[in-house]
Structure formats: C-alpha cells, structure tokens
C-alpha positions as CSV (number, residue, x, y, z in Angstrom):
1,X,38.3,-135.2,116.7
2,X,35.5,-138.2,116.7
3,X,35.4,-140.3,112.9
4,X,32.4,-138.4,111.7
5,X,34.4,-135.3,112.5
6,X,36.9,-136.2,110.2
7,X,34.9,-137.3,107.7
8,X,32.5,-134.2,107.6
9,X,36.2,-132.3,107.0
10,X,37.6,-134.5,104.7
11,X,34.0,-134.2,102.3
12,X,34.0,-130.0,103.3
13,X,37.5,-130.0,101.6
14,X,37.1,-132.0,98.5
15,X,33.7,-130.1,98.3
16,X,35.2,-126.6,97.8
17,X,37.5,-128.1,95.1
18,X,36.4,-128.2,91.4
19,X,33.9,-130.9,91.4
20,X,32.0,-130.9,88.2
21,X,34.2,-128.8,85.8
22,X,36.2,-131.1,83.8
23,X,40.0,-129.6,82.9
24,X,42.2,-132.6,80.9
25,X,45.9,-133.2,81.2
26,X,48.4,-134.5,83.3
27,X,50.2,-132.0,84.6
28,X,48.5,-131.8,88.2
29,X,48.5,-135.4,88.3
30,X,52.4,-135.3,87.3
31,X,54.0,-132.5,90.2
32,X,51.3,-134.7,93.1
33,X,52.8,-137.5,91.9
34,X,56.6,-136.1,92.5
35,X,56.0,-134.9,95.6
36,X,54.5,-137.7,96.8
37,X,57.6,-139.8,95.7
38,X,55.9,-141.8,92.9
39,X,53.7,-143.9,94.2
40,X,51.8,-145.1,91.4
41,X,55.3,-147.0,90.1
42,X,55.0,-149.4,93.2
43,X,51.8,-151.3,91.7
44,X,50.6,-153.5,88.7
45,X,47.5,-152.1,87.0
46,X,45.0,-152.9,84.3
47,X,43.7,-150.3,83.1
48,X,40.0,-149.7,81.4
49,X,38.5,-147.1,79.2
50,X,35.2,-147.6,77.0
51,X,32.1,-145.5,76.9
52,X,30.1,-148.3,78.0
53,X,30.7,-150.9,80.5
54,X,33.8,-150.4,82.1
55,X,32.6,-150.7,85.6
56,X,31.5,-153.8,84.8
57,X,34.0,-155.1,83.4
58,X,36.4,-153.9,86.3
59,X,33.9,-155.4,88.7
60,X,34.3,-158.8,86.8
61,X,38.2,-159.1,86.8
62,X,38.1,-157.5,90.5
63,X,35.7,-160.8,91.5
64,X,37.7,-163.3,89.8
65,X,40.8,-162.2,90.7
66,X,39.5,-162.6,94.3
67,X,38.4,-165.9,94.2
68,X,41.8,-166.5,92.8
69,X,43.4,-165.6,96.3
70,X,44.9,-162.5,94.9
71,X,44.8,-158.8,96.8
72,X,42.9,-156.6,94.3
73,X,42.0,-153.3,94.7
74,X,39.5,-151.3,92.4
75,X,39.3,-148.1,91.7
76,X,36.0,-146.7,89.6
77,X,33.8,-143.8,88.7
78,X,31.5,-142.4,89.7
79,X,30.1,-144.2,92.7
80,X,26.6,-145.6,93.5
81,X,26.9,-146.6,96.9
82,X,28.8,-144.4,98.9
83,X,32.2,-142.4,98.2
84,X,34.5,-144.8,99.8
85,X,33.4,-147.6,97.7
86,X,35.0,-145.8,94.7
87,X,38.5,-147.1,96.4
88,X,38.1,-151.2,97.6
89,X,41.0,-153.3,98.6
90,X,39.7,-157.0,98.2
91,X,36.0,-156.0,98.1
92,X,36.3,-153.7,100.9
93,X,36.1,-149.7,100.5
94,X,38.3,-147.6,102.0
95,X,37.9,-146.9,105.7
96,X,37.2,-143.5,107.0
97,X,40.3,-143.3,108.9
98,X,42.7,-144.1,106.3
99,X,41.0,-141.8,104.0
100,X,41.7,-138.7,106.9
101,X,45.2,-140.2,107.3
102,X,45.8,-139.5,103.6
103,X,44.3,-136.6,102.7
104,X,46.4,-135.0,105.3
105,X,49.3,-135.5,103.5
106,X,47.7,-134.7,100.0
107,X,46.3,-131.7,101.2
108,X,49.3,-129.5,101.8
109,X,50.6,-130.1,98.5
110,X,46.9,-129.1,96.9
111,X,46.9,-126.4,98.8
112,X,50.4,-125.7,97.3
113,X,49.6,-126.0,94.1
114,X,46.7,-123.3,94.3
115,X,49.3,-120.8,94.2
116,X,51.1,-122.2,91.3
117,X,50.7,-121.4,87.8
118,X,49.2,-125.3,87.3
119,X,46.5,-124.6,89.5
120,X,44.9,-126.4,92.1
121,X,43.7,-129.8,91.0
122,X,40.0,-130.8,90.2
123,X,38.5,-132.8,92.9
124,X,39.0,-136.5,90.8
125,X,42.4,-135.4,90.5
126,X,42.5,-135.6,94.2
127,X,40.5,-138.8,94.7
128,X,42.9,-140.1,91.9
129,X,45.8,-139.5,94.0
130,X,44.1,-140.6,96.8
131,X,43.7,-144.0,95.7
132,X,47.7,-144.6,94.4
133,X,48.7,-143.7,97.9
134,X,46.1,-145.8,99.8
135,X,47.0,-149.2,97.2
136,X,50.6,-147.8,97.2
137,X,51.4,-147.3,101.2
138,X,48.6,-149.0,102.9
139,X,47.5,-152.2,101.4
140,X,49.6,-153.0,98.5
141,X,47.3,-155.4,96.6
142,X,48.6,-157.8,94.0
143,X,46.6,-155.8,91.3
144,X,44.8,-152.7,91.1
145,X,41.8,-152.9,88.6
146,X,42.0,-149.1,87.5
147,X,38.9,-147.5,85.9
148,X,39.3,-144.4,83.9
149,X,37.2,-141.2,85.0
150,X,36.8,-139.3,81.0
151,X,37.8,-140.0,77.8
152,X,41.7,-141.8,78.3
153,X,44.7,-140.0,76.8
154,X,44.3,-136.9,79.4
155,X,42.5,-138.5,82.0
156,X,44.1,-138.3,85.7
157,X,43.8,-142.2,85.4
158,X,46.9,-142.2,82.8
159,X,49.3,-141.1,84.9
160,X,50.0,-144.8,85.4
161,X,52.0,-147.7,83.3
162,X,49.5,-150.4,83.6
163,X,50.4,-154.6,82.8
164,X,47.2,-154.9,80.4
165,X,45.0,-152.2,79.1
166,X,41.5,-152.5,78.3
167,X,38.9,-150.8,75.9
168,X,35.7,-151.8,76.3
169,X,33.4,-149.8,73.0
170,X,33.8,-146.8,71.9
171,X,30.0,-144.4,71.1
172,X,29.3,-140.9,71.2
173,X,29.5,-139.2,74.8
174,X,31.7,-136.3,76.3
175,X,31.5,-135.2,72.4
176,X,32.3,-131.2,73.8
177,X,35.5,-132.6,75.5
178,X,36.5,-135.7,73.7
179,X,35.3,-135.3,70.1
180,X,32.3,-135.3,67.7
181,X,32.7,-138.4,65.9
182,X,33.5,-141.9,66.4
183,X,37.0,-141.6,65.9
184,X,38.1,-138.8,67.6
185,X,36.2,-140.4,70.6
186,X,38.3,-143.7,70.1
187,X,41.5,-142.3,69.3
188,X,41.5,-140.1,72.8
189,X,40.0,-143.6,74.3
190,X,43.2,-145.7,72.9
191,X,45.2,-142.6,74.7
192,X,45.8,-145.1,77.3
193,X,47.5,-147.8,75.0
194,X,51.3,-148.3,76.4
195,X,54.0,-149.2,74.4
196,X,54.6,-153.1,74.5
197,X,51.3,-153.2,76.7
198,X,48.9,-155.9,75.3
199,X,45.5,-154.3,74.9
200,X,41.8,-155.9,75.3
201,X,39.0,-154.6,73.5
202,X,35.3,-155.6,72.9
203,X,35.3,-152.8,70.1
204,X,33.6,-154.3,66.4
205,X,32.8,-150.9,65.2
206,X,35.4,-150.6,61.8
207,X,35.8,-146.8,62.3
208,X,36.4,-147.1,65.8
209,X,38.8,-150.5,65.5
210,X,41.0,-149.0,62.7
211,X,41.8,-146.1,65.0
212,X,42.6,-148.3,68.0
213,X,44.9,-150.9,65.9
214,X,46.7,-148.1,64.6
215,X,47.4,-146.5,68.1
216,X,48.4,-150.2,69.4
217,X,50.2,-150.6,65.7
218,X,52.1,-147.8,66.9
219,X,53.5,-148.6,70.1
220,X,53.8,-152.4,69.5
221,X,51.2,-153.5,71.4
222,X,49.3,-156.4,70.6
223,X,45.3,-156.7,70.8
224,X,42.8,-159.1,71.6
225,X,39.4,-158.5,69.6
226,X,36.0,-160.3,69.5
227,X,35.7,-162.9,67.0
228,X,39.7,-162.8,66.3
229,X,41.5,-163.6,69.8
230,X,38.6,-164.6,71.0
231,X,34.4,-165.0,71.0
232,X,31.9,-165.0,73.5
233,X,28.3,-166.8,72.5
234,X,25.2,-166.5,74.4
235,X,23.1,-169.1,75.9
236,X,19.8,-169.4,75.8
237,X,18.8,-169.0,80.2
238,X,17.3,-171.4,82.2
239,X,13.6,-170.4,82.7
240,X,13.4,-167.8,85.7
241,X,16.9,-166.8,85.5
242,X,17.7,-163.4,86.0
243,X,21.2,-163.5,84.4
244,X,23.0,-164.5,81.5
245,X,24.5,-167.9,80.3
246,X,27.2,-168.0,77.6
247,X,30.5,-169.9,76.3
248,X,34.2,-168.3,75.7
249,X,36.4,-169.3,73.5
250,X,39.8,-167.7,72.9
251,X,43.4,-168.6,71.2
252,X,44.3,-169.7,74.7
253,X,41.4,-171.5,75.9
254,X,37.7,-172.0,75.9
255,X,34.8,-172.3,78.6
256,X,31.4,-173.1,78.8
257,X,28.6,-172.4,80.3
258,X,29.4,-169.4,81.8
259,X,27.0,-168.1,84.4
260,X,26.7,-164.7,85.4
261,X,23.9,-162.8,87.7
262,X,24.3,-159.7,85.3
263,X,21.9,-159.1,82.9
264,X,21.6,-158.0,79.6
265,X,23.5,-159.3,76.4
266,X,26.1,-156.7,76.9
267,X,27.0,-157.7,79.8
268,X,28.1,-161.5,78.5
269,X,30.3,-159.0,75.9
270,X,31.5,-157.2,79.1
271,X,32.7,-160.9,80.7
272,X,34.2,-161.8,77.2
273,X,36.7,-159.0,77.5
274,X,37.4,-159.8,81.3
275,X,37.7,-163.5,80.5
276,X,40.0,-162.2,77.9
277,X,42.1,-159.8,79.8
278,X,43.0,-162.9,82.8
279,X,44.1,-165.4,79.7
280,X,46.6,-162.4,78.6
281,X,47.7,-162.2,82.4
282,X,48.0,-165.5,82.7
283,X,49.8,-166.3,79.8
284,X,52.3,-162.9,80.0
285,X,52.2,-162.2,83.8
286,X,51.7,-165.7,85.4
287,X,48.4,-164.2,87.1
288,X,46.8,-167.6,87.1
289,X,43.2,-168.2,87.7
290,X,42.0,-171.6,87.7
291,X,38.4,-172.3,86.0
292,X,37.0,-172.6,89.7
293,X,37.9,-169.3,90.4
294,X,36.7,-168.2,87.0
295,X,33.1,-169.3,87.3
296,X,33.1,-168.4,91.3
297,X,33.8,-165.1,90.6
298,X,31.6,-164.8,87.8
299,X,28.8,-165.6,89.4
300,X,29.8,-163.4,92.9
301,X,29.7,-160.4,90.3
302,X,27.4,-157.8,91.6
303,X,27.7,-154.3,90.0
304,X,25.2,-151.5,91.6
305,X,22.8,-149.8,89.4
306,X,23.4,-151.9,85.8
307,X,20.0,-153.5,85.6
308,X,19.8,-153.8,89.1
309,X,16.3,-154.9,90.2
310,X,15.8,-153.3,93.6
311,X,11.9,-154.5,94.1
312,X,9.2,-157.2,93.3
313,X,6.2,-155.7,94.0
314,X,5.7,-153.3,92.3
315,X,9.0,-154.3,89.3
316,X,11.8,-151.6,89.6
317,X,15.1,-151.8,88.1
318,X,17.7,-148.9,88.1
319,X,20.1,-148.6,85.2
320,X,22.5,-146.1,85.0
321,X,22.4,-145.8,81.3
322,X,23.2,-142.5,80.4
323,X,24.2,-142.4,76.7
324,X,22.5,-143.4,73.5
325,X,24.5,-147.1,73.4
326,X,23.3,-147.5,77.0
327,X,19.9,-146.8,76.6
328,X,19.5,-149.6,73.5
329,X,21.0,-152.2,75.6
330,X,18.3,-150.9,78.7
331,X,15.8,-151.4,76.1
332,X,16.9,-154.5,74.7
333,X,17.1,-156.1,78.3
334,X,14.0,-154.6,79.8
335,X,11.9,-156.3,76.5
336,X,13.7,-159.4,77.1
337,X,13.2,-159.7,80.3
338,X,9.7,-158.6,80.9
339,X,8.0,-159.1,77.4
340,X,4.8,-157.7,77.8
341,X,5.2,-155.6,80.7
342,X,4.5,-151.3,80.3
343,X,7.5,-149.5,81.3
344,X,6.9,-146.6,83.6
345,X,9.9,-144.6,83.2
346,X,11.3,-142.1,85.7
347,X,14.3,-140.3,84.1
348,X,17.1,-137.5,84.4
349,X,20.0,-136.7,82.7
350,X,22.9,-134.0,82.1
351,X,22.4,-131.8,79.6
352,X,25.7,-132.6,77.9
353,X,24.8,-136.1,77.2
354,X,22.8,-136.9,73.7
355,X,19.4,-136.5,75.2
356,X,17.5,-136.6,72.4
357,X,18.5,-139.7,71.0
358,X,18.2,-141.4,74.2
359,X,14.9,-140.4,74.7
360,X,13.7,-141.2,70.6
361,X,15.1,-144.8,71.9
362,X,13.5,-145.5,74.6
363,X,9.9,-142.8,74.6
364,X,8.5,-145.1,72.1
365,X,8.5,-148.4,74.6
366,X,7.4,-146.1,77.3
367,X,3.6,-146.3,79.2
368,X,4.2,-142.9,80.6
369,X,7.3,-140.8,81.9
370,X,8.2,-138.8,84.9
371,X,11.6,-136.1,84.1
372,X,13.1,-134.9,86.9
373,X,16.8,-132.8,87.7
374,X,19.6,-134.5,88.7
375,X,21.5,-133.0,91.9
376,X,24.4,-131.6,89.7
377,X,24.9,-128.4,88.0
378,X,25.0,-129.2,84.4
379,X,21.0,-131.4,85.3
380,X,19.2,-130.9,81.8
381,X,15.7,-128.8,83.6
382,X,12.7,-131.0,83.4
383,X,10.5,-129.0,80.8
384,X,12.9,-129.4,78.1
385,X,12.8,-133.1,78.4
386,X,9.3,-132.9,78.5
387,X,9.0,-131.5,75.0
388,X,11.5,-133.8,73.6
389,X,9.3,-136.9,75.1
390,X,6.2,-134.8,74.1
391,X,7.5,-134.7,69.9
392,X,7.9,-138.6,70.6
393,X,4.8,-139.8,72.6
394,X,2.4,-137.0,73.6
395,X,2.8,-134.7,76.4
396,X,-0.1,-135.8,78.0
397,X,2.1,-138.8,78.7
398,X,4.6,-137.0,80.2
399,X,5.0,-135.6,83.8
400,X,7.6,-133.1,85.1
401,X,8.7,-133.2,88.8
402,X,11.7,-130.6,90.3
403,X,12.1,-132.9,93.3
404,X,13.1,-136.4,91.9
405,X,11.7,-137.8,95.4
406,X,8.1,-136.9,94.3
407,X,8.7,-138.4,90.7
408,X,9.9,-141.6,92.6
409,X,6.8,-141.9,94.7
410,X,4.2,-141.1,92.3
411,X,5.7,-143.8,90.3
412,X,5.6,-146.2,92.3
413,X,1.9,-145.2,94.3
414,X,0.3,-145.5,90.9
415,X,2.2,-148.7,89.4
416,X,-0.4,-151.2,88.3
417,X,0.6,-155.3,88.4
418,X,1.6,-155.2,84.7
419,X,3.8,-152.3,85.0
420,X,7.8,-152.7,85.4
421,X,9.4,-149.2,86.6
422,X,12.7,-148.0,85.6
423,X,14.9,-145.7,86.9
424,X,17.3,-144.3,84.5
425,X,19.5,-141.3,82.8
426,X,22.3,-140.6,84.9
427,X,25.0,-142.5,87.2
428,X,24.5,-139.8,89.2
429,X,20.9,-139.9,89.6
430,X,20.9,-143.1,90.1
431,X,23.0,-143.5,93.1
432,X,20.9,-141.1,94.4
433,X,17.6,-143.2,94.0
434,X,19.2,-146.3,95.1
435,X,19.9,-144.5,98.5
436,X,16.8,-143.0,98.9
437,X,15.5,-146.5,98.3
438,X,17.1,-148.2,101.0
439,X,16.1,-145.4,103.3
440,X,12.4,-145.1,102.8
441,X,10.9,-147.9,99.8
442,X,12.4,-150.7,100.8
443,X,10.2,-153.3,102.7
444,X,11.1,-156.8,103.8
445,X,11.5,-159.5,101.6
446,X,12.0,-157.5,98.3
C-alpha cells in the first residue's frame, strides 16, 4: 500500500468515529492509556487551557523553547493547516508514515472498546492518544507544549501530570457543556491545576481569578498572575510595523523591548504568560532559555489564522475569533491597524457559540457582510445570521451565500482600495478559507 493509500485509510477510520459530538471524561482516555502501557508518564508537559489564546500562547513557548536547543513537541486544536500539523515535533508535523504506524496499534484497542460498556472513543480521544504515543515512542522531545481540546477538568488532554500548567482567560463559550457563567466556566478550566504544579494565568477577571486561586489554594499550587508575579506593558510600534512591541517584567526578571510579529494587544498578554511560564521552568525545572533565545523565538512566532494577513491588494486578514472576547480583540486590532479603512466582513459560525453578541460587536464597524455555513454539522444556517446582522445594520447590508467559496469571491471581486476584508467566525471555517486561498487567490508577491 502506496502513502496516500495509507493516509486515505487512516482519515476513512477516524472519519467514521464521533467527530463532532463532544462526550467529557476520562475514562476512554484511562483503559487506552493502560493498554498502551502508559505512555503519557514518559514525558514533561505544560499544559494550557483558556477560552482565548491558547494556541498562541503554545505557539510562543513551542518557538522559544526551540531556539533554546530543546526537542519540543506541540500538540493543539483544532488545526488550520492540515491535520498532521495538530502533532509537531520541533516545528515539524507528524509524517504520514508514523501516523499509519500508530494508528495500527491504536486501532485494535478502539475497536475493542466499541464493544465495551465505555464505548468507543470520540475521534480527539484518538488523536489524543495518538500524539502521547508518537512524543512517547518515536521522538521523545524534551517538552511537549500540550493544548487542551474543551473546557479542562474532563478534557482527553488531562489524562496527563504536566511540570507547569497554564490558563490563559476565562469568557463565555461551550456554556451547554462547560457552564453558564463565568465561574462555572473557570472552575472546569482550573480542572487541570495539579497538586504542587505551579500554575500561569493571564486571568484579571475577579470572579473568574477567585475560582482559580481557590482550586490552586487547594492543591498547593502556586500561581503567577498579571500585575502580581509579573506585568507585561505595551510599546508604542515603529511606524509600518505589523506586530507588537512591549516590556516584561516579573519577580524573576525583566525584558524590554519585546518584539513580536503577532498582532493585536492580546497577543503581547498572550507572550506575557509564555514569558512567564519559561521563568517558572527555569527557575523550578532548570529549563533555561537565555534572552537570545527569548527574543529569537519571539519574533519566529507565526500562529495561522490569529490576524493573519494573507493579501495586500485587495487587504484580507483571517481571524479565527469565534467567541464574544475574540471578536473585541478582532475589532480592537482591525481599528488599530487600519484606522479608516471599511471592513467587508465575510463570516460563519457554529450555532452553539454566542452569535449574537459577536455579531452586536462587530455589525456596527461593518461596510457590509457576507454569512455563510461552515462545513460542520452544528454550522449556524445563513438566514438566521442574516436577521441578527439585519436588527444591527440593515439587511440591505447583508448578503447570504450557502457555498462559502462564492461569499469569498464576491468579496473580494467587489473590494474597493479603501476596503480591508476579514474573514472570521470559526476556527473551522477559517482553515478552510486559508486553504482555499492558497489554491486559487493567491498571486505572486502577496
């Protein structure tokens, strides 16, 4: 069997598992675990959970790490680029033949558990698995940076017993599985707090910070906060620059000017807490990284799909924001960034996520709007976000397209030179767009 072979079987099997449902709890990841002798107690993790920013944040201490000389692997959700790049060793996803090699030996014991009263696991549950026995048995990196999939407590993520963990914010999303209110959302979040572990968070909210000292109060960890342990202050940019500048200042150390190519004011918060999270390491773990490799790896940082301008001519920038606190830092940036331009907006979302909030955020900033479907099951259909935009800007602003591609194109085909386009929603929409892009929009140069 040729590698494409493989690969087409490998993505039949994980697509007749249960992709999009969503069943917490650890008992799957628990029994794979045991019969795959334990791999996950062979590596040193640090692992993140937030609403907002973790895969930034991951992408930040993965980069730096690097520079550093260490072996890192990284393991986040969802993916942008492709479904390998979801597991990297050292920058580099997994290659189709190790990912045939292993799911042959986690498939007989999936297949096993169908039968059982546990039930056959979910299809991150498998990709989960999938990544402890590729760090575990084929690469054995230094470090795994290890991104939680949903909420933190009974994610498939926890099945390890990380060095550091990390929680980024805590704002309303996955409010039908994790809870309706900040709290409940941060005390499922702090779920992944270990006993003795020291814990990282950029968290300022007071109703969500109570609940996440008392978890860590609990089992005797200790945690970092922003403007205690440490503080991160923006600079003002050079002119032209696309990124951020900033200084860091902690109980172990301080730096300054800080360069980074992401953009946005949350993302200097997002390299506070990474920042953050290598002093503890290197204090505690003797994970050293040396200034150079700090400001290196900042500025090698490139995360898919946060603010990511993919053309000049005509302006388009894809941003997976996909809940309310996402959307106000979209805004936030785009009106920084491009003050003055008219945002075109092409937009999908699940219908699970807060919607309407979203869209009374950003409508009002808004030249006109395409809504489209995103290629999942639980997609929000296009004419209801058209009368939520509608109550907010006028539906004779508004456009609704079944086929995202013709949304796309009729966005950009009647883009005028002040316009800026964004692309935004869903993480899963955009990966989509940013594929289609490379395939068909993008020319030379941009």
């Amino acid at each position: 069997m040729n590698p494409e072979q493989n690969i087409e079987k490998i993505q039949t099997w994980l697509g007749g598992l249960d992709k999009f449902s969503i069943r917490p709890g650890l008992e799957r990841m628990e029994y794979m675990m045991e019969r795959l002798n334990h791999p996950h107690r062979r590596l040193k993790f640090i692992h993140i959970a937030g609403t907002n920013g973790k895969g930034s944040t991951s992408a930040y201490l993965a980069a730096i790490l690097r520079e550093a000389g260490h072996d890192v692997g990284l393991f986040t959700s969802p993916y942008i680029e492709s479904f390998h790049s979801r597991i990297q060793n050292n920058g580099e996803p997994i290659s189709d033949e190790n990912l045939f090699l292993l799911q042959e030996k986690i498939r007989p014991i999936v297949e096993e558990m169908a039968d059982m009263e546990i039930g056959e696991p979910t299809e991150f549950e498998v990709v989960t698995a999938l990544a402890i026995l590729y760090f575990a048995t084929i690469v054995y990196p230094d470090i795994v940076v290890w991104e939680t999939g949903l909420g933190g407590r009974l994610d498939s993520t926890n099945i390890v017993h990380p060095i550091a963990t990390v929680i980024t914010n805590i704002g309303l999303d996955h409010m039908n599985i994790l809870g309706h209110d900040i709290p409940s959302i941060a005390r499922e979040k702090a779920g992944i707090i270990k006993s003795g572990v020291p814990l990282i968070t950029g968290e300022r909210k007071e109703e969500a910070l109570h609940v996440i000292l008392e978890v860590a109060r609990q089992k005797n960890a200790t945690v970092y906060r922003p403007d205690v342990e440490y503080e991160v202050n923006r600079r003002e940019k050079r002119p032209g620059m696309h990124g951020e500048m900033f200084d860091f200042k902690s109980i172990f150390g301080a730096l300054e000017a800080c360069e980074t190519p992401m953009a946005g004011k949350h993302q200097v918060e997002n390299a506070g807490i990474a920042l953050m999270t290598l002093q503890v390491l290197g204090k505690y773990f003797a994970l050293y990284t040396e200034e150079k490799h700090i400001r290196a790896g900042l500025l090698a940082t490139v995360w898919p799909g946060r603010f990511e301008k993919i053309s000049e001519a005509p302006i388009v920038v894809l941003d997976g924001a996909h809940n309310a606190d996402g959307i106000k830092a979209l805004r936030q940036t785009v009106e920084e960034f491009y003050p003055g331009k008219r945002i075109s907006l092409v937009f999908a979302v699940l219908a699970d996520k807060p919607y309407q909030e979203m869209i009374e955020i950003i409508a009002p900033v808004c030249k006109q709007v395409r809504v489209t479907k995103v290629d999942n099951p639980r997609s929000q259909s296009p004419d209801k976000l058209v009368s939520v935009f509608g109550a907010v800007i006028g539906e004779n602003r508004v456009h609704s397209y079944m086929d995202w591609r013709e949304a796309l194109h009729d966005t950009i085909h009647t883009a005028e030179s002040d316009d800026i386009i964004v692309v935004a929603g869903s993480l899963y929409f955009i990966s989509d767009v940013r594929k289609e892009w490379k395939e068909k929009y993008r020319k030379a140069g941009d």
